[in-house]
C-alpha positions as CSV (number, residue, x, y, z in Angstrom):
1,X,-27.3,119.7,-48.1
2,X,-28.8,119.0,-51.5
3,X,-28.2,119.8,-55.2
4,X,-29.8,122.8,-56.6
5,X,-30.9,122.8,-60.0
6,X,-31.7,126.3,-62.2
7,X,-35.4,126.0,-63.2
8,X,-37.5,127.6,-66.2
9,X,-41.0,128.4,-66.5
10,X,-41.7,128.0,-63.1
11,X,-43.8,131.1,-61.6
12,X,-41.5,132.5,-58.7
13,X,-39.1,130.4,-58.7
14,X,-35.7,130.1,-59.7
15,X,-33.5,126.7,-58.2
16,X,-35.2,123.4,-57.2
17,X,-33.0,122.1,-54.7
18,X,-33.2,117.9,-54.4
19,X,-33.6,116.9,-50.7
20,X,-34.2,114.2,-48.2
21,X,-36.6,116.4,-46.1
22,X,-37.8,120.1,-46.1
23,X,-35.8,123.0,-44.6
24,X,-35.2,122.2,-41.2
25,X,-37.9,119.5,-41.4
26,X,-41.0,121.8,-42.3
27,X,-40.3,124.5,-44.7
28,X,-40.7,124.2,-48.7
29,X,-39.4,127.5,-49.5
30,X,-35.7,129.6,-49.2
31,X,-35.7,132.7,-50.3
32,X,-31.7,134.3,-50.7
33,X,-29.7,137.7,-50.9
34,X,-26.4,139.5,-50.2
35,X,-25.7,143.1,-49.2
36,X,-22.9,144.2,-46.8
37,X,-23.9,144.9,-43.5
38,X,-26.4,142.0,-43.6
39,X,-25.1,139.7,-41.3
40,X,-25.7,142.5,-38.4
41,X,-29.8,141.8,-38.8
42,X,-29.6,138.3,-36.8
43,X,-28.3,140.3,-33.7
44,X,-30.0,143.3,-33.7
45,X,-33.7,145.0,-32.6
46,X,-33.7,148.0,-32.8
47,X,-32.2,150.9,-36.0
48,X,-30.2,152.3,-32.9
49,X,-28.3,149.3,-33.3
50,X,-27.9,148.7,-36.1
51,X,-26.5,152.4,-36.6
52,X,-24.1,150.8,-33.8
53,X,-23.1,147.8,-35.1
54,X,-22.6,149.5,-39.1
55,X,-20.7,152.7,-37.2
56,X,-19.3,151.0,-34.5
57,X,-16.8,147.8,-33.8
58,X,-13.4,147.9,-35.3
59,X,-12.3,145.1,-37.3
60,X,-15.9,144.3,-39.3
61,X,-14.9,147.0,-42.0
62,X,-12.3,148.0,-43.8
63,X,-13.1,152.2,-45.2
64,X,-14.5,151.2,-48.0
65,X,-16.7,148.6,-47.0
66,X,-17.8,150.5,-43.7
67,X,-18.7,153.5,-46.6
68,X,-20.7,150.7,-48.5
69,X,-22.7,149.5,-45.2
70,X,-23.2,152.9,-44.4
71,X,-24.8,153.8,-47.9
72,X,-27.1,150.0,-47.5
73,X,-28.6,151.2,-44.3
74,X,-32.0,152.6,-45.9
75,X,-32.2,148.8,-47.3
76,X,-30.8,147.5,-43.9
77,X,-33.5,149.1,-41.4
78,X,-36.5,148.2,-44.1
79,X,-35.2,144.6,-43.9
80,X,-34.6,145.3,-39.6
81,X,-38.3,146.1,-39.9
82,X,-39.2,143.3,-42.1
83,X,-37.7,140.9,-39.7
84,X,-39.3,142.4,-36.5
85,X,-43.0,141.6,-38.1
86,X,-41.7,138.3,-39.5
87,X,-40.9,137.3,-35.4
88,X,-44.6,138.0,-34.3
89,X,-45.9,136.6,-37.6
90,X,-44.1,132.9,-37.0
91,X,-44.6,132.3,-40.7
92,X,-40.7,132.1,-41.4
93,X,-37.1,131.2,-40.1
94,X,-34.2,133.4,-40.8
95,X,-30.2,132.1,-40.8
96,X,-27.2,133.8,-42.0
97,X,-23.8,134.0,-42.8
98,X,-21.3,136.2,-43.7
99,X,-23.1,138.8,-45.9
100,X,-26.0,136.3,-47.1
101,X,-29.6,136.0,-45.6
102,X,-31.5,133.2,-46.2
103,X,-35.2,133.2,-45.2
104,X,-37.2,130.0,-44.9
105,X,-41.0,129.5,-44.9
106,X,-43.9,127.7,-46.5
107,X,-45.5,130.6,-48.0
108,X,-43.6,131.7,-51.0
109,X,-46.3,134.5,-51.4
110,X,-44.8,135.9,-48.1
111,X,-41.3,135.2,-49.1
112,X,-42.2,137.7,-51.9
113,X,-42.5,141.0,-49.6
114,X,-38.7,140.9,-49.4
115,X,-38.4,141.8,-52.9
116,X,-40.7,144.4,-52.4
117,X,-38.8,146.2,-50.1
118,X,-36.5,148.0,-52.2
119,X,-36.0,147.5,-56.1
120,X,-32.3,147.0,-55.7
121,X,-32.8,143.8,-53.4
122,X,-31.5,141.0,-55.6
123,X,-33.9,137.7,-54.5
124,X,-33.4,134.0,-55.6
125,X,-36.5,131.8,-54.6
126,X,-35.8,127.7,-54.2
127,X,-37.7,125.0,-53.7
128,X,-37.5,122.2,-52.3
129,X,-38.1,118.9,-54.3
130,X,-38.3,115.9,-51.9
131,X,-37.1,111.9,-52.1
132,X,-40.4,110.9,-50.9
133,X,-41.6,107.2,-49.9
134,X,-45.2,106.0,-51.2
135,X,-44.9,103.1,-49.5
136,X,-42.6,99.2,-49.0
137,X,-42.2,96.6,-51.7
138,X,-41.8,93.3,-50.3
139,X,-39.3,89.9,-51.4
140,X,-39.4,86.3,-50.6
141,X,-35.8,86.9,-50.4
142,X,-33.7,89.9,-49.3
143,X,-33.4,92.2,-52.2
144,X,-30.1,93.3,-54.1
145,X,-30.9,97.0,-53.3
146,X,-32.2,99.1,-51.0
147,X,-34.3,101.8,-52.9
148,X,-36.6,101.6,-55.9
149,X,-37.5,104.5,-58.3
150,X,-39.9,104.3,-61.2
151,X,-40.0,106.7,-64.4
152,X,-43.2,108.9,-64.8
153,X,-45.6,108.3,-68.3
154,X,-44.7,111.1,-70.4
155,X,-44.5,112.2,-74.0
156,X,-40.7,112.8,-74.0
157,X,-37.7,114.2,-76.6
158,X,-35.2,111.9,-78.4
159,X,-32.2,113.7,-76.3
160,X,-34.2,112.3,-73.2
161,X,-33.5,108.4,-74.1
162,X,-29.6,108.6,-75.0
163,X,-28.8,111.8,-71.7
164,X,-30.6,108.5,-69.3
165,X,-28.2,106.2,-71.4
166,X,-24.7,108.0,-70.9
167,X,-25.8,109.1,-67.6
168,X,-26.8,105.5,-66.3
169,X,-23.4,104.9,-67.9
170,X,-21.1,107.0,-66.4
171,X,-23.2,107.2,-62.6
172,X,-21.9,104.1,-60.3
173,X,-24.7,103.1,-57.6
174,X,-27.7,103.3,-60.1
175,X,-28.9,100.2,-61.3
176,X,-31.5,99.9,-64.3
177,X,-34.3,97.6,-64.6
178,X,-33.7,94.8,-67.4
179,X,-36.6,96.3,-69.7
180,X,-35.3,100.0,-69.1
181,X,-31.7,99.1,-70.2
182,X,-33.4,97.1,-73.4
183,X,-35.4,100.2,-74.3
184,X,-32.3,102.3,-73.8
185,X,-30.3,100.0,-75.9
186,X,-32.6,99.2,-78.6
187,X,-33.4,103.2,-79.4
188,X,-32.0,103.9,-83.0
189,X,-29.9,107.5,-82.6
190,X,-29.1,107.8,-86.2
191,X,-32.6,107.4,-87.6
192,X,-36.2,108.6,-86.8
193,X,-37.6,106.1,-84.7
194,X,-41.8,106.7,-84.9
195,X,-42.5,104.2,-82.6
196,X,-44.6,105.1,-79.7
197,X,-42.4,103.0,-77.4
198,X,-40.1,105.7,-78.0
199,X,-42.0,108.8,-77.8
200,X,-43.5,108.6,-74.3
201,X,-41.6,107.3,-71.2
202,X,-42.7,104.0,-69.2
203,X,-44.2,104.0,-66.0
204,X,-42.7,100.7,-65.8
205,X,-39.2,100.9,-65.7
206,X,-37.5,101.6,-62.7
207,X,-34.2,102.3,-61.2
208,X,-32.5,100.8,-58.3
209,X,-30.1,102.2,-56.0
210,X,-28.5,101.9,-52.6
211,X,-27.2,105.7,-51.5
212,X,-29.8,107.9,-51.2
213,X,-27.5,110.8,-52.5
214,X,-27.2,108.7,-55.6
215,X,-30.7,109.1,-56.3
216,X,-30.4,112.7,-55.6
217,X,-28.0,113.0,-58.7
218,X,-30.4,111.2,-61.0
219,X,-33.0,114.2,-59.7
220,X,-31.0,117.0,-60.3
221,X,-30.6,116.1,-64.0
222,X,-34.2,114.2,-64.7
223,X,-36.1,114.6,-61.4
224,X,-39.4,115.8,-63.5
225,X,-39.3,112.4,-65.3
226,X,-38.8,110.5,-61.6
227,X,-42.5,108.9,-60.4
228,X,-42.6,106.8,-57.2
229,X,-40.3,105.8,-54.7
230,X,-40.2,102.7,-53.1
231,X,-37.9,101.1,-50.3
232,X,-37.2,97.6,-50.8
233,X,-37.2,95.0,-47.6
234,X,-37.4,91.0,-47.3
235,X,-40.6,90.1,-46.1
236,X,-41.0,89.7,-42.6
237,X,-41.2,86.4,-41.5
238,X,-44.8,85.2,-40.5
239,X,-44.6,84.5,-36.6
């Protein structure tokens, strides 16, 4: 499982959630929502049913929650339909539990017609943001860590420089590259600093670590300042 992070000002979406790999190794997109009398969509076909299953078995309801599934089943059949079409479309994957759906697919536009469905259907749309590898840096010797992650060149906010300070501070596993800690340590809080050292972010600094779930941490706080990610290996021995 990864770490979800709230999002602004991203079109459709509302969590980036920090990953090692897509949703069951293919899908970028969840889309997630909660009604009672949900959970009977992943084993039914057909409204007759469902009428069955929200009618029927003692034990799944108490009176008023069997009244509230009753008084969902307009929503519940739309989405019954919705998933019949989704089956022959093979653009999505559908899991549940208890009374929340989640609906997984690479085609958030599609992921979209759920909402659609009825204006009382509350939707949240994440994405998936990935620990991807662009590639091996080699040592004469074996390294001290495992993983390598470098900053991304951007024009950034004071706040940025002394959050990556106390949160390199307080985070165990994440180890900072000699020039990044000096940049850190060197930024003046208590005056204007105009230098452009300190107004846009270095593409050159980097940040070790060991536990991939470590890194996943840094993400969910600065993972749109996070550039490329490198493993770290010995190099092989020449044969």
């Amino acid at each position: 499982m990864g770490l979800l992070k709230s999002v602004e000002n991203v079109p459709g979406i509302d969590f980036y959630e920090y990953r090692d790999q897509d949703y069951y190794g293919k899908y970028t997109y969840r889309a997630r929502f909660s009604l009672l009398g949900i959970r009977h969509l992943l084993f039914v076909n057909t409204i007759e049913e469902l009428n069955k299953c929200v009618d029927g078995k003692p034990g799944y309801y108490d009176k008023a929650e069997r009244a509230e599934a009753k008084a969902n089943l307009p929503i519940l059949v739309k989405l019954l339909e919705w998933k019949i079409k989704a089956k022959k479309d093979k653009k999505s994957t559908i899991r549940g539990e208890h009374n929340t759906i989640a609906v997984f697919s690479n085609d958030l536009a599609y992921l979209k017609t759920l909402e659609a469905l009825d204006a009382s259907l509350e939707v949240d749309y994440t994405e998936v943001q990935k620990s991807e590898y662009v590639g091996v840096k080699h040592f004469v010797k074996e390294p001290k860590h495992k993983y390598r992650v470098y900053l991304k060149s951007r024009k950034i906010e004071q706040s940025f420089i002394t959050d990556l300070k106390d949160l390199l501070k307080r985070t165990k596993g994440l180890y900072p590259s000699t020039s990044l800690t000096y940049w850190i340590s060197n930024h003046n809080v208590n005056q204007v600093t105009w230098s452009w050292r300190y107004r846009w972010s270095n593409p050159t600094h980097f940040i070790d670590y060991d536990d991939e779930s470590t890194l996943s941490y840094l993400a969910l706080m600065h993972g749109e300042m996070l550039g490329k990610r490198y493993k770290l290996e010995k190099r092989p021995e020449e044969s």
